[in-house]
N, C-alpha and C positions, 0 to 999 in steps of 0.2 A: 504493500500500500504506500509507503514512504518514498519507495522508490518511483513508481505512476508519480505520483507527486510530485516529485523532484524531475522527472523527464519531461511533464507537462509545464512545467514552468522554464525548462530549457526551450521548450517547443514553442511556447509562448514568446520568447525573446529572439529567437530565432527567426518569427514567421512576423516581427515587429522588427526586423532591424532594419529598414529603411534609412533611419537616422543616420549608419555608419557612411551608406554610400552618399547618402546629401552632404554631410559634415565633409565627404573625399572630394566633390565635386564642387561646392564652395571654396576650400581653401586651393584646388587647380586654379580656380579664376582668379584669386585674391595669392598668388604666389609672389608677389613681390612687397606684399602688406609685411608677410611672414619676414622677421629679425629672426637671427640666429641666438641662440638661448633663448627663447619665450618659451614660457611653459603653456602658454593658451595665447589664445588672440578673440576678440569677435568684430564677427562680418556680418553683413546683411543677408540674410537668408532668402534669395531669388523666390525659393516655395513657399512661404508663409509671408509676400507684402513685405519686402526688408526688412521683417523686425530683425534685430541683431538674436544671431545664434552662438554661445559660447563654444570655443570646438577644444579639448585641452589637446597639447602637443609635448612630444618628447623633446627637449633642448637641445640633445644629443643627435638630432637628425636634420637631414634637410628640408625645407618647404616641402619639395616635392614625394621625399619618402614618408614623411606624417601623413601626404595628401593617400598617398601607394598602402600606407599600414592602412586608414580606415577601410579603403576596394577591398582589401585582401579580409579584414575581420567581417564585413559583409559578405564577402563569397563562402567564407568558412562556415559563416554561419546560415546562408541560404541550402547551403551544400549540404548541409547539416541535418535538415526538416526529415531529407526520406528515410534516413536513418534512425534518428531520433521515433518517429513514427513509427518505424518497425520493434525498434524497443519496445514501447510503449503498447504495443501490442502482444508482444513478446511476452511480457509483465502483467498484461490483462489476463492472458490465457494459463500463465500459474499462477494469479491469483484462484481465478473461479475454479482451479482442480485442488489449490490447498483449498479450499472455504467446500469443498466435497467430500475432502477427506476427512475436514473437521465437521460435519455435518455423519458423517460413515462411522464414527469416533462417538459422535454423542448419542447415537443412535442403536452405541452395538451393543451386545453382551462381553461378558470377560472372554467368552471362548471365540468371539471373531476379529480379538483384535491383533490376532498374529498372521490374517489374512493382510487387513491390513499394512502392518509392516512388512510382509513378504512385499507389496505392491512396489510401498515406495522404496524398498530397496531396488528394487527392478526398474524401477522409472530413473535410481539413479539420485534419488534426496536423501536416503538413508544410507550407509556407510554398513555391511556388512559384518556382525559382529566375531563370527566364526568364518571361516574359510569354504569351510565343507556345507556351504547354504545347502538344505533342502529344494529339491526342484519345486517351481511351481503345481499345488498341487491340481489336480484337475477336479474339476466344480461338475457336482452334478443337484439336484432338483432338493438333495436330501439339506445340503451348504443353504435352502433361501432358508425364508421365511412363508410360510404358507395358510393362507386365512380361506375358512368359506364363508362364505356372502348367507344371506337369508332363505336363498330359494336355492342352499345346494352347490352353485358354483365356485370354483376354485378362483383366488387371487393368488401369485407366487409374486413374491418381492427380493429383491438385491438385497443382501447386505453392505457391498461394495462394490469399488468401480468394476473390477474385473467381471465380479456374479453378476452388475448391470449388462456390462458390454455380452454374456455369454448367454443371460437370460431374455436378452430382446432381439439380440442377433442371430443367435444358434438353436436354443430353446424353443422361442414362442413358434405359432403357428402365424402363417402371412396374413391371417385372418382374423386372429385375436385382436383384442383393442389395449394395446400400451398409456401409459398413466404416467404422468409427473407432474410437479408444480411448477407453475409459469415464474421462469424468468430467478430461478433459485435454485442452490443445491438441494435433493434429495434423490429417493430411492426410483428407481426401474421397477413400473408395478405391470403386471400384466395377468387381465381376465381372459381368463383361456374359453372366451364363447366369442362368436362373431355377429350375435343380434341382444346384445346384454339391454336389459328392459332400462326406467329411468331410476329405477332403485339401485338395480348392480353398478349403473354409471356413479349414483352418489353415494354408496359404500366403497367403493374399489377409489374414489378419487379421495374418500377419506381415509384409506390407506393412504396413498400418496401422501396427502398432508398431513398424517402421522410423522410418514418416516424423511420429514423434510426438515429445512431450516426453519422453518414455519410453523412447525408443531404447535407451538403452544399460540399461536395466534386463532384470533375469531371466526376471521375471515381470509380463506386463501383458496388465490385462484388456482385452479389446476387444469391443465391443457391433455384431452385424450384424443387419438385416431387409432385408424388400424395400422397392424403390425409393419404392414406392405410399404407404407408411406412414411420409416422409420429409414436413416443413411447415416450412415458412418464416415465422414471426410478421411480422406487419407492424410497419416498422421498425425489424427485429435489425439488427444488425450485419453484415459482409458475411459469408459462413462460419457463423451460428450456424443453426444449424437444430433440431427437435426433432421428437421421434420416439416411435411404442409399438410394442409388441408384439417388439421386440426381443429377439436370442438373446445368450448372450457368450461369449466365447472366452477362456482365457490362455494366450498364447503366449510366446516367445522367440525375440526377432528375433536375427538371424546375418547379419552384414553381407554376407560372402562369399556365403552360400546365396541371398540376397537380391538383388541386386547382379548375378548371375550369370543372372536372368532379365531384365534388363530389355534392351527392344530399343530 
């Protein structure tokens, strides 16, 4: 977060530095105002009505390479944006996969949280504490969490990003209807029916909003489709996926009502 912060205001100054190359282009015209040792000079500023614009200078240099240093801090920093940007995006995308794992963390039981770290060791954030790591173990239907709804039907849910990514990718059927909460970390929920009435829609998405960042809120939207209209970008994250044609829901998850279906 500190970091976003800190590139956004690089990128802000960056995509604002106009000033360097005005300040280079005033003192070109005004190259013979400029005395040798001045630490500043001011000149009428062409772009703003000649009001006087203060420009500081190095005393050590010539008129002309003051004029040469401001071109050059403006190109560095124009040159700078698409990079800066790609950080900055860079930084977005592990944000929202830590704020998943801390959502997978607040969410689990004691026995899933070595799933977890097996993750982030794999992704490369966590530092291996033994040599001889266990392999990745392989996830089957027994690793979710599994609720039945009122009339019977099954919900399976992720514990984590890896059970997300294997239980909406590999798991479901292309016809079941996938569950999550809009626009926030949580869990990969998925009703294994492909015409779920309006009750299974609003139990199965109060799963979701159980097992989100939003649990203990009132009101949280949750966005369902079917399986089929679920994609995975090459080289997301583990857990992210992206989706159209999507419905939404808001619900209010109830821990007890919730809780009280899982088998």
């Amino acid at each position: 977060s500190k970091k976003i912060i800190k590139l956004k205001k690089q990128l802000n100054l960056a995509e604002n530095s106009e000033g360097y190359r005005i300040r280079g282009e005033i003192l070109n015209a005004h190259l013979n105002q400029v005395k040798a040792g001045m630490e500043s000079i001011s000149l009428p500023n062409y772009y703003d009505n000649n009001n006087p614009i203060e420009i500081k200078l190095n005393p050590a240099l010539s008129p002309a390479r003051n004029a040469q240093k401001y071109f050059t801090k403006y190109k560095k920093m124009r040159d700078s944006i698409k990079h800066v940007n790609e950080q900055i995006k860079i930084a977005e995308t592990n944000l929202r996969y830590f704020d998943s794992i801390q959502t997978a963390i607040d969410n689990a039981d004691p026995q899933d949280i070595d799933a977890i770290s097996d993750e982030l060791i794999n992704q490369g954030y966590l530092k291996e504490q033994n040599h001889n790591h266990r392999r990745k173990k392989k996830i089957s239907e027994k690793n979710l969490n599994t609720f039945k709804l009122s009339d019977g039907k099954k919900a399976l849910v992720g514990k984590n990003n890896y059970q997300n990514d294997w239980l909406t990718l590999k798991k479901a059927d292309k016809r079941d209807y996938w569950f999550h909460v809009k626009n926030m970390p949580g869990s990969h929920v998925i009703l294994q029916d492909n015409d779920p009435s309006d009750e299974d829609i609003k139990e199965a998405a109060e799963i979701a909003a159980y097992f989100s960042k939003g649990k203990n809120s009132s009101h949280v939207p949750v966005d369902y489709v079917q399986v089929k209209r679920i994609k995975k970008p090459n080289g997301a994250k583990p857990g992210f996926v992206i989706y159209t044609g999507q419905n939404s829901i808001e619900v209010t998850p109830n821990e007890k009502d919730i809780l009280e279906k899982r088998i």
